[in-house]
C-alpha positions as MATLAB code, in Angstrom:
seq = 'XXXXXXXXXXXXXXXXXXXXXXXXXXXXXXXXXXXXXXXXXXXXXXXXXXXXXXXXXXXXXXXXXXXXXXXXXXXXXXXX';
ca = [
     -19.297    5.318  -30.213;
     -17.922    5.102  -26.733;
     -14.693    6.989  -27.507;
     -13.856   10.314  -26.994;
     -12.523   12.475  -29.755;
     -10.247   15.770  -30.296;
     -13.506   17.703  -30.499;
     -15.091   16.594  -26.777;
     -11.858   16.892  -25.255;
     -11.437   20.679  -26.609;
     -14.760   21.394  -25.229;
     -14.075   19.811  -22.129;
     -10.839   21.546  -21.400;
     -12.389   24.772  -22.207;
     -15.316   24.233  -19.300;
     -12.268   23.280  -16.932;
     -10.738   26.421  -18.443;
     -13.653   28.752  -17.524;
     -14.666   26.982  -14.186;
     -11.086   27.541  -12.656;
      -9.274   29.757  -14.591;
      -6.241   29.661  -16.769;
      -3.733   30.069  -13.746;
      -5.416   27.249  -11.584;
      -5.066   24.794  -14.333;
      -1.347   23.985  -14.046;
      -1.665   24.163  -10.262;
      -4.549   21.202  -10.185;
      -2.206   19.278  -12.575;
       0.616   19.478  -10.350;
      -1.410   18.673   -7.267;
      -3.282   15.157   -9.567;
       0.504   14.618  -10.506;
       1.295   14.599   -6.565;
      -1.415   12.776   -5.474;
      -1.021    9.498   -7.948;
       2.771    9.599   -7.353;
       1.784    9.101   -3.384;
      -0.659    6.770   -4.156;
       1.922    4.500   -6.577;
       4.533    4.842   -3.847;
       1.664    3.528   -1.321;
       0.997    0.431   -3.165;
       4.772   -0.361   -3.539;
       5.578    0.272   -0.579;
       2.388   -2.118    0.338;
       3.811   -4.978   -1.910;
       7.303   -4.808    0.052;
       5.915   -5.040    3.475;
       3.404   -8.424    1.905;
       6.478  -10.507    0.383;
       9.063  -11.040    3.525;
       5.136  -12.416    5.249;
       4.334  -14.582    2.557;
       8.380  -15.986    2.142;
       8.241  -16.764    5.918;
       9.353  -19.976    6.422;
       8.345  -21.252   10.347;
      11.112  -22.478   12.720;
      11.065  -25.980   14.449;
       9.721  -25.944   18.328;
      12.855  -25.512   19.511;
      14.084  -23.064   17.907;
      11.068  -21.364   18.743;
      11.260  -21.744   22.422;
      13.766  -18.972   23.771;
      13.237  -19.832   27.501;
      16.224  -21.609   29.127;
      15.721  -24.788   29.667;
      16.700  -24.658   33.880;
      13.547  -22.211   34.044;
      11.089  -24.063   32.755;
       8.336  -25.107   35.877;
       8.250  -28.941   35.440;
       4.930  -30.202   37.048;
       4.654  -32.887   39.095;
       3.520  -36.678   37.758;
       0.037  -37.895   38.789;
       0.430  -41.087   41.159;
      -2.689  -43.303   39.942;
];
């Protein structure tokens, strides 16, 4: 019911056929073929920048800190 046969795909390609003419055909194809190549490069490329963020693995508070320790501003004690 829902699928389409050898039949509706002859008459489709024929409408293409007529609407753009035989020598734009191979020239859309080529430019489709482009365009989902880009687009399946773009989503791996995606996935490779996601993993190293989700394999991140955080650093203790020292390591963290990368101010020498002689320049950090100690504040004076409250006298109570």
């Amino acid at each position: 019911m829902a699928g389409i046969g050898f039949q509706e795909l002859l008459v489709i390609f024929l409408i293409i056929a007529l609407l753009f003419g035989a020598k734009k055909i191979p020239e859309l194809a080529r430019g489709l073929g482009q365009a989902m190549k880009e687009f399946k490069k773009g989503m791996k490329d995606q996935d490779s920048e996601e993993e190293p963020k989700k394999t991140k693995v955080e650093k203790p508070e020292e390591e963290k800190s990368k101010i020498p320790p002689d320049e950090i501003i100690k504040t004076p004690k409250k006298e109570e």
